[in-house]
N, C-alpha and C positions, 0 to 999 in steps of 0.2 A: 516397502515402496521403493521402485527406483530413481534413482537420482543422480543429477552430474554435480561436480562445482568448477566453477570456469572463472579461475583467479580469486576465489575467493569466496565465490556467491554461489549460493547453494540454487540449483534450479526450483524445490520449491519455495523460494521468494518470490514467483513471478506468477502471476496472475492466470489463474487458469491454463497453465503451461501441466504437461504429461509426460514424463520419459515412458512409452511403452514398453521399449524393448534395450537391451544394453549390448556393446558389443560383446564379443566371443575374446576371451583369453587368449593370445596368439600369440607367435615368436615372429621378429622379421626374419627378412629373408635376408641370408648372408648373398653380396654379393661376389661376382668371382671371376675369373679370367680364364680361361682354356686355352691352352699350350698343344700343339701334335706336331709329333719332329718324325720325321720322314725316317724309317727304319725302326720305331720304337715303338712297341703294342700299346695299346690305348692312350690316355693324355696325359696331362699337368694341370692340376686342376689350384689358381691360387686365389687365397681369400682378401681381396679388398676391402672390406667392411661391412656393415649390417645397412640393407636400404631403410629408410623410412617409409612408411605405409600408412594407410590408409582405415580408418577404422570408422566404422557408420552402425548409426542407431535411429529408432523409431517415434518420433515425438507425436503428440496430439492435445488436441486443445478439449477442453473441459470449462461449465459455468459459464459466468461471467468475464469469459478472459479480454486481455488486454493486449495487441498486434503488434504494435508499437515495442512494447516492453520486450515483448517475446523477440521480433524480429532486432533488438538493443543488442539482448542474452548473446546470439549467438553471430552478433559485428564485430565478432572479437579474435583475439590470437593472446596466447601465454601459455600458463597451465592449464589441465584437465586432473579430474578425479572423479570416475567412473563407480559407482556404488558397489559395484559387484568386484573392486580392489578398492578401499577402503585408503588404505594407507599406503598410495601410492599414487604419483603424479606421474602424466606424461606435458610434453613441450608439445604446442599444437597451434593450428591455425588452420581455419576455414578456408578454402580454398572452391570448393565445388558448390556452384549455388542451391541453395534451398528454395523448390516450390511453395513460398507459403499463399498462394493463391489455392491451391492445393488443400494447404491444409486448414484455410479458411473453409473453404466449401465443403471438405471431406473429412476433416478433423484428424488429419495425419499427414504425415512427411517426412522422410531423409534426412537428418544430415549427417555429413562427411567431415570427420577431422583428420587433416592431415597430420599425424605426431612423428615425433624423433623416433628413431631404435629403442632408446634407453628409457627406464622409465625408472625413478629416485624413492626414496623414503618422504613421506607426505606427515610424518611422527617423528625425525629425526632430530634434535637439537644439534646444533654445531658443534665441534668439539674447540673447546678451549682451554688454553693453559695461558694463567695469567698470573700477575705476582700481588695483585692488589686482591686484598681478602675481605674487606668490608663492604656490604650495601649499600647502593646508592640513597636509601629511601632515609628518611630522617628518623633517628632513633635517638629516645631522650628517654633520660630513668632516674629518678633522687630515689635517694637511698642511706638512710643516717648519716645527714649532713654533706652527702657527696652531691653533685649532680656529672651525670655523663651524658653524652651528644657525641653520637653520630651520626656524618652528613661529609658526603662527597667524597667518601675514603678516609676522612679523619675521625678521629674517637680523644676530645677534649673531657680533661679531668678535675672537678675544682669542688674545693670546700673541704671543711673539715670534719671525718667520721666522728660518731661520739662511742661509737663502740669501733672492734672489727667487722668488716665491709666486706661479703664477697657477691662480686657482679660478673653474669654473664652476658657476652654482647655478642648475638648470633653473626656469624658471619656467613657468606657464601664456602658450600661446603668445601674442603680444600684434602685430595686426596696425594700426602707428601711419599717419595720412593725417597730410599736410601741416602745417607748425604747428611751430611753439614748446613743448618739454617741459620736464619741471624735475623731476630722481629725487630723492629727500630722505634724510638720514639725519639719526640723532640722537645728540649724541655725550655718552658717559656715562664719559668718559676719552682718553686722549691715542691718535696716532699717523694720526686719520681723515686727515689731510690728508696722508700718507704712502702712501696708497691710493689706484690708479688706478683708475677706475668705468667700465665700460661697460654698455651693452645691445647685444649680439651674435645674429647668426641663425643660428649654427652651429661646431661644435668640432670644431678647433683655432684655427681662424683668426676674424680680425676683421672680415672682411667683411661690410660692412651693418652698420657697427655705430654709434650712438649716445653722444656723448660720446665721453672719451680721454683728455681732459684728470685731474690730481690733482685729489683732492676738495677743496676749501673748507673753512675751518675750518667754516663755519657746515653744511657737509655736505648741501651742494644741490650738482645738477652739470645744468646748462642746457644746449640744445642744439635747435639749428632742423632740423628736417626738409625738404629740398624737392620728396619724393618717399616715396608711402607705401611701406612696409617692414615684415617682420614679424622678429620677435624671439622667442626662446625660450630664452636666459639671459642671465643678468647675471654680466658679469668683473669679476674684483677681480685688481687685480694689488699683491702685495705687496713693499715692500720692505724689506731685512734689519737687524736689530739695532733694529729699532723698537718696544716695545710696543705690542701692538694692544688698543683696550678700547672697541668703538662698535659700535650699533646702526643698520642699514637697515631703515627702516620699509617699503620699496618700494611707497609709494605715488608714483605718478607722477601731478604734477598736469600737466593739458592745459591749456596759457594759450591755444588755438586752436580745437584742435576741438569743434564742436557739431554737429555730425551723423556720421552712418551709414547704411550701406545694408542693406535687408532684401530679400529675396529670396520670391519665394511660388510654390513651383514647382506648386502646382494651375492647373484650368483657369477659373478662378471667383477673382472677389474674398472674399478670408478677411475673418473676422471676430476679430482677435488679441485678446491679454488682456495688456494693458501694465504694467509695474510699474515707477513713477519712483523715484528713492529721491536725497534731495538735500534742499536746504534755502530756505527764502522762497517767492517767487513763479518761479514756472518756466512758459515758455510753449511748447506744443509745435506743430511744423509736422509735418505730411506732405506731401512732395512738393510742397516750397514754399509752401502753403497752412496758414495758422496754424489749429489746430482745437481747442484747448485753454488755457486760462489753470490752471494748479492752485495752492491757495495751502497747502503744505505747511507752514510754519510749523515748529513744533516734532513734527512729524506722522512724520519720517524718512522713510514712504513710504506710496503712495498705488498700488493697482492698479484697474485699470479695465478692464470685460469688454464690450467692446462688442458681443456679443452678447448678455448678460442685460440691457445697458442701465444701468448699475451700477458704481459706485465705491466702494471698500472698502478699509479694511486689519485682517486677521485677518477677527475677524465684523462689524465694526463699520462702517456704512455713511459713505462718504466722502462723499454726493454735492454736497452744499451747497458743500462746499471746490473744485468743478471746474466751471470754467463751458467751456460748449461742449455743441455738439449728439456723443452716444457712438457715433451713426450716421455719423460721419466719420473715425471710424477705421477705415478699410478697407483693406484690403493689396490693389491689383490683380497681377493674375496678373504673373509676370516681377517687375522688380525696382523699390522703391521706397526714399526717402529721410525718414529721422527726423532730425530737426532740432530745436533747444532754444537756448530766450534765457534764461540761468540759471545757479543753482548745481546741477549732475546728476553725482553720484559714480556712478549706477549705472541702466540699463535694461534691463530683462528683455521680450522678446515672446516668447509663447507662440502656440500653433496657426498658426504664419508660413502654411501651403501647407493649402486647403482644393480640394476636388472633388465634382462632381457626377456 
């Protein structure tokens, strides 16, 4: 059956509503400028950009439908998602009116969405790289005489094993490159150093894992990587007749890494929306090439839309704090490298994979 989704809302939610026919797969039309120099056989032909265009489909009414509803569906502008591309959005807005007098009395009609060039990934999660490794959701476990809690990034430890204790606490998967780590805890009473810490890639075993060593009074536990590796909990191993009373803040700071890879599985260079989040002066490279100085200050975080051209955080225009041309943030097709001289807790890219 065909179908649109328009921000969200699937067309059949709507009451006797029909997509009969869906557009046709197309490419825009690059636009262009023509050059003829007096003496020189044919022209100059240069590319200005891709036009936006126009893409129209067949609806009709069916049963008991509802006009109102119908005529709601399509009072709108945002996204589209066309059935016949699945996983893949265009930017659109109604512009050309719909006969639904039309298709009251004939039970068909036109409409016309005007969409962008581009059209994104409708399956893509964001990419991020962050340093906080725990779930936000509340995780609680007793376990001979221990009990653990976590909640909000923390992971509190308290009571006394009656045997040895080994507990896993899933974390959001965390996939580390090369480099020197350092897990930290914070201690609000005795037994931390009575505690073995790791970062593990799978349960039972220790395999791939991260540290081993007991904790530090001071409740850091270091550890060089010489081979990236991913993780999805953190082991605590306890041992008996010790009161336990500490807090893991499971921030892992990175004393090495400063890059990452981003991927853009369209067939066109994207146009991403980056979000730095860190502290001082931070200087960003792509694909080895410095494009950005940002001077975050007291600022927290700073995104930047390099296709509106534009730096911001909330409403509030960032641009004066970010030196560098915004048209050099371009993700080419396949995969590229984010890179940073700096204090960076945290990077967000958005629209990674864009299409024509």
């Amino acid at each position: 059956m065909n179908y649109v989704i328009l921000n969200g809302v699937k067309s059949t939610l709507i009451k006797g509503l029909l997509i009969q026919s869906l557009p046709p797969i197309s490419k825009p039309l690059m636009r262009t400028k023509k050059t003829e120099i007096d003496g020189r056989d044919g022209d100059i032909l240069t590319n200005l950009g891709y036009s936006a265009y126009d893409k129209a489909m067949n609806i009709g009414l069916f049963g008991d439908f509802d006009i109102d509803e119908v005529i709601k569906f399509f009072t709108s502008e945002g996204t589209v998602i066309f059935s016949n591309e699945p996983d893949k959005y265009y930017n659109y807005k109604i512009v050309a009116q719909i006969d639904f007098e039309r298709l009251i009395r004939f039970r068909t009609a036109t409409v016309t969405f005007h969409v962008q060039p581009y059209k994104y990934s409708a399956v893509e999660d964001d990419v991020i790289l962050e340093s906080n490794l725990i779930h936000e959701k509340i995780y609680t476990l007793v376990q001979n005489g221990v009990t653990l809690t976590s909640k909000n990034g923390l992971i509190t430890v308290k009571g006394t094993a009656t045997k040895i204790t080994s507990i896993y606490v899933p974390i959001k998967s965390a996939l580390l490159g090369v480099g020197s780590y350092t897990l930290k805890a914070t201690s609000s009473g005795t037994g931390m150093n009575a505690c073995e810490m790791r970062l593990i890639g799978t349960v039972p075993t220790n395999a791939d894992s991260f540290g081993g060593s007991a904790m530090a009074l001071n409740g850091t536990l270091t550890d060089t990587l010489t081979e990236d590796k991913a993780f999805n909990y953190i082991y605590l191993s306890i041992n008996p007749s010790i009161a336990m009373n500490f807090t893991l803040d499971t921030e892992l700071t990175d004393n090495s890494l400063n890059s990452f890879d981003v991927f853009n599985r369209g067939n066109i260079n994207s146009k991403p929306i980056m979000t730095i989040t860190g502290a001082g002066t931070i200087k960003i490279s792509l694909n080895g090439t410095e494009i950005f100085t940002i001077n975050l200050a007291d600022k927290g975080y700073i995104s930047i839309d390099s296709a509106k051209l534009e730096a911001y955080k909330g409403n509030t225009l960032m641009n004066r704090y970010v030196e560098g041309d915004y048209n050099n943030l371009s993700l080419r097709s396949g995969n590229n490298t984010i890179s940073w001289v700096g204090t960076v807790s945290q990077i967000e890219i958005e629209n990674v994979s864009r299409w024509i």
